[in-house]
Each structure stands twice: as structure tokens, then as C-alpha cells.
N, C-alpha and C positions, 0 to 999 in steps of 0.2 A: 810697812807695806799693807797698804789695805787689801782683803780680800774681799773683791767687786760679787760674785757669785754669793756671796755669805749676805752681803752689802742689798744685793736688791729681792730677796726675801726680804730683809727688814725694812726697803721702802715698798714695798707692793704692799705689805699690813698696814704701813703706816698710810698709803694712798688708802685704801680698802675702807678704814677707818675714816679720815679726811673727807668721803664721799658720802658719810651719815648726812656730815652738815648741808648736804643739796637736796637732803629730802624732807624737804620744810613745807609746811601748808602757806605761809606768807612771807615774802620778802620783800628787802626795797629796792628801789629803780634810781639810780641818780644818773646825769648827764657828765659827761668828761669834758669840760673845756664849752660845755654850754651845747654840744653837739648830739642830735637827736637819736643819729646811728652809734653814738659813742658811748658805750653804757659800761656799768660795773654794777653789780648787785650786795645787798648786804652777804649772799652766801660766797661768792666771791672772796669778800675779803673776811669771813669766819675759815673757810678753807684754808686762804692763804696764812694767816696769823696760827692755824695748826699747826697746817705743815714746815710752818718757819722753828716753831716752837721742837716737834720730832724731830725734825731732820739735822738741825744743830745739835742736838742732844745727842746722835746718832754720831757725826763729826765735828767736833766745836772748833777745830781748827780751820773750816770750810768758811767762805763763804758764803751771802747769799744776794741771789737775784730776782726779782720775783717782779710781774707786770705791774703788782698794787702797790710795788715800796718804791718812792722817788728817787731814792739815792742809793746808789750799785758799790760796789767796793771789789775793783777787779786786780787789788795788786797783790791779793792770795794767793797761793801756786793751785788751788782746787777749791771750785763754788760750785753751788744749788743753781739751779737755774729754775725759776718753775712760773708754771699758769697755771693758775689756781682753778679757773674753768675758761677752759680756751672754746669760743662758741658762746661767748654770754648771751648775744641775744637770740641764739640757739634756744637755750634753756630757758629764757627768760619767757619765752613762747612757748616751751613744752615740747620742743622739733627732738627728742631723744639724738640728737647730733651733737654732742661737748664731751669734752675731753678735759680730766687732770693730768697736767703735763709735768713730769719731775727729771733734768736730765743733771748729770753729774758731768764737771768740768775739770781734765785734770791737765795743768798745763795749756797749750792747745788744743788738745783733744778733748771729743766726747767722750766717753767710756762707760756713762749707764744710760739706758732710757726708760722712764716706765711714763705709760700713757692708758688710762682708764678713761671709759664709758660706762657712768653709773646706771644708765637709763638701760643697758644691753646688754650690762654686766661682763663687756666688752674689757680684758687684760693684755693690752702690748707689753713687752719687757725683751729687752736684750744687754748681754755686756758685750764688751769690745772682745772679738776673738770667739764668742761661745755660743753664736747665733742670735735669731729673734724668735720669739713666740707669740701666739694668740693662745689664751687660755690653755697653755703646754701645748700645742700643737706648734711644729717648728713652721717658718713663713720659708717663703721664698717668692721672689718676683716674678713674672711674668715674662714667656718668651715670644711677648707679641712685639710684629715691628710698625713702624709707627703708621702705616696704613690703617691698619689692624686696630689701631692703640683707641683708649680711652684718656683723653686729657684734662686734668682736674687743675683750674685755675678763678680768676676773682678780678675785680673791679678796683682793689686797692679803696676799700670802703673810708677808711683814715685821710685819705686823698684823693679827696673825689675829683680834684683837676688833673688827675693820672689816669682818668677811666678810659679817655680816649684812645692814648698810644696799649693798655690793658687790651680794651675791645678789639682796634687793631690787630694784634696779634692772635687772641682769640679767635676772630673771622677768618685771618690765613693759615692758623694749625687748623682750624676747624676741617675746610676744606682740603687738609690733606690725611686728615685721621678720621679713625670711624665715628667718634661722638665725644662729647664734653661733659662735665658735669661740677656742679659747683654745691657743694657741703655748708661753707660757712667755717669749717673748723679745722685750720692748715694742719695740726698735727696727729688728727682721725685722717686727712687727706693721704700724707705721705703715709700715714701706716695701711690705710688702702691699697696702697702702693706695692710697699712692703708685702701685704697678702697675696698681690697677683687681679686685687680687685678694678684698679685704676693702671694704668703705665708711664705716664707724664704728668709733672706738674711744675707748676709755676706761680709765682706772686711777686709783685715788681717791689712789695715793700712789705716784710717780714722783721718780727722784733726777736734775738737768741732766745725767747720762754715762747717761742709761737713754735720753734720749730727743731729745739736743743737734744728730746728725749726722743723727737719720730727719727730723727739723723741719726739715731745708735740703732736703731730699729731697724732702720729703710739698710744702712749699710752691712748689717749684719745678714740680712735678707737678699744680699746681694747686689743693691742700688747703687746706681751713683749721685752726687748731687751738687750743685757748687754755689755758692754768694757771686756776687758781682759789685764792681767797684768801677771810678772815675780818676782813680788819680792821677792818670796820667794821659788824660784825653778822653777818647770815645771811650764809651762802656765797656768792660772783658773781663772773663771770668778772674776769679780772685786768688785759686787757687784755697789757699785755708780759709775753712768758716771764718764769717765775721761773726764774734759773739759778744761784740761791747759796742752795737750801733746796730739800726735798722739797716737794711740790707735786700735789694731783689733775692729772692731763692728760685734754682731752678733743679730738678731731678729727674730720675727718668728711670727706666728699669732696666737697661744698655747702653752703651759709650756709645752707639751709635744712633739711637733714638734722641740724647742729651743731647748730640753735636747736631741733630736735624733744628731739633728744638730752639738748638741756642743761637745757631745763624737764624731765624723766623725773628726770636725777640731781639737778638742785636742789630736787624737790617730794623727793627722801627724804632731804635733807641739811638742811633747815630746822631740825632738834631735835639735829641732829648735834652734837658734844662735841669743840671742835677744840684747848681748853687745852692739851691732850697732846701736840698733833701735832708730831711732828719727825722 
């Protein structure tokens, strides 16, 4: 039996630690796939190659997930899930907006999340059951309704021929909530969330280390949140995370805000083309 409480002290040091490596005078810049908005940095993958190295050592029976390692190995009953700085070209520019994302997978479930902000010195952390925190202060969401609300969403940057039905729904929540706002860094967004700072959000294409450790976070805080899926025709929510494929996310800070939220993105996803999606 692991003990989770015991478990993420020992990864908040080990993230705490992991975030020396982002405070470099120089780093490099390369392209993903040849694509200009698609970037990964040397600190990047110094983070990442840490915290692969701690966090195994921590549970070696685990395995792991991580945005910079090409090949995932999901038939462990419990992995690492992590972003090594979710926001690259956040930081890559200096925008103090990125996030170290570390979430633990047990079974289906999430059950740790720890998410840091080196530049703000910014500490998320929650287990399954024990609540969430910023910097020990306990979180909790937000009881605005969606008039009210502040909705945190994006352009699907990875697919830029998704920006359109993206912007779409953007322009019709827009106009039914008080104001939008876009970070760059989905799993600061959801832990926004989580604070009471943001009340909705959404991304039509989410990867499990973009959004694995804000989902222990966001639910411990009281959130709801769910993937979405095709397999059996028009778009609907999915019920269990997907956390072995890209995937829409959408959350909210009440079932009722979600359910406004999610009829707005499934009325313009009904003609939607998901053959492609990967």
C-alpha cells in the first residue's frame, strides 16, 4: 500500500529541486516536427530526464509517461505521468506562466497531482480524498455561474486546422459569460480553477501530462471535469479520463456550468472530422 500523503512530500522536493534546472542563463530552442509554434527546450528535457531519474527511484515498480519520451509503457497497474515545463514557449519568452506537472496513475485513477510555478514560486498539490493546496492554503472553486463565470480556453496551437470550430465556441461562451482568458499553460489553467481564479475551461486537444496532476488538483477542489470521445458517432463525453491518447478536455467549477459548457462545444463538434485525430 503506498502511502500517497507521505508520497507527495517526497515529489514536491523532488519537483522543488527539478525547477533549479529552469533557471539557466542560456538554453536551446529546437522545432518539433519542423513546426515554428512547436518547441521544446534544452531545460525541458534536463527537467525531464531528473525527474524520470527521482521519481523511479521513489517507485521503480511505476511506470513512466513524460511529453519528451516517445514510447509510453501503459500496461503497469501505476505510472508517472509528467510535463516537464508545460508553457515552453511561455518560458521560452520569459511570460512567468509554466508549470512542472507530475501526476501519479493508479489504475484508472488519478490519485497525486503536484503542479509548480518556478517563476511565482507557485505550489499545487493534492491526493485523492485529502483536498488541494496552493502553497498549504486549502483551494476550493468557485461559486460563480456561468453568466458570472470566467472561461479559460485556446486555439488547439498543435492543430492549427481546429482553430476554427476552437474560435467558434469561444465567440458563443464568450457571449454568454463575463470574460475569457487564455495562459498558454492548461495545467496553471485548471489549477486557476481549482483556486476560484478561472470557472471554466476547455481544449479540444489535450495530451494525459498536459492535464494528469491539475485533475487531482481541480477534483480535490471540488471541480468537475471530463475527456471526450467518437467512438460511437457524434462527439460525448467519455466518462473516465483518457490518459493513453490525446483527448478534448473540458471542466468547470459545477455540474451545471460543465453541462452549459458542454452542450455550447458539442453543438459545434457535431460535423466535426475526428478520423485525423491524434
Amino acid at each position: 500500500m503506498i502511502d500517497l500523503e507521505k508520497l507527495v512530500e517526497q515529489v514536491k522536493d523532488i519537483v522543488l529541486a527539478s525547477a533549479k534546472l529552469t533557471k539557466v542563463d542560456t538554453f536551446s530552442v529546437e522545432e518539433k516536427e519542423g513546426e515554428s509554434w512547436n518547441i521544446v527546450t534544452s531545460a525541458d528535457v534536463a527537467v525531464q530526464d531528473f525527474l524520470q531519474k527521482e521519481l523511479m527511484a521513489l517507485l521503480p515498480e511505476a511506470g513512466f509517461y513524460g511529453e519528451e519520451e516517445h514510447e509510453h509503457d501503459f500496461s503497469k497497474p501505476i505510472s508517472w505521468i509528467v510535463d516537464p515545463i508545460d508553457g515552453t514557449t511561455n518560458f521560452a519568452r520569459g511570460m512567468q506562466q509554466s508549470g512542472i506537472s507530475v501526476g501519479l496513475r493508479q489504475g484508472k485513477d488519478l490519485v497525486l497531482g503536484v503542479v509548480y510555478n518556478p517563476d511565482l514560486d507557485d505550489m499545487f498539490w493534492a491526493v485523492k480524498g485529502k483536498g488541494a493546496y496552493l502553497n498549504g492554503k486549502r483551494l476550493s472553486v468557485s461559486k460563480k455561474d456561468f453568466a458570472h463565470s470566467i472561461f479559460c480556453t485556446a486555439m488547439s496551437l498543435y492543430r492549427k486546422s481546429y482553430a476554427k470550430l476552437c474560435s467558434d465556441v469561444l465567440f458563443e461562451a464568450y457571449n454568454q459569460c463575463a470574460d475569457f482568458r487564455r495562459f498558454g499553460v492548461a495545467s496553471l489553467e485548471m489549477c486557476y480553477l481549482a483556486a476560484g481564479r478561472v470557472d471554466t475551461f476547455f481544449e479540444l486537444r489535450l495530451f494525459p501530462w498536459d492535464f494528469a496532476a491539475a485533475a487531482v488538483i481541480l477534483s480535490e477542489a471540488g471541480g468537475v471535469m471530463n475527456t471526450m470521445v467518437w467512438k460511437d458517432g457524434p462527439a460525448k463525453l467519455s466518462g473516465d479520463l483518457i490518459l493513453d491518447a490525446p483527448s478534448p478536455m473540458i471542466a468547470a467549477n459545477s455540474e451545471e456550468n460543465l453541462k452549459r459548457l458542454g452542450e455550447i462545444i458539442l453543438s459545434h463538434m457535431k460535423d466535426f472530422n475526428a478520423e485525423d485525430y491524434k
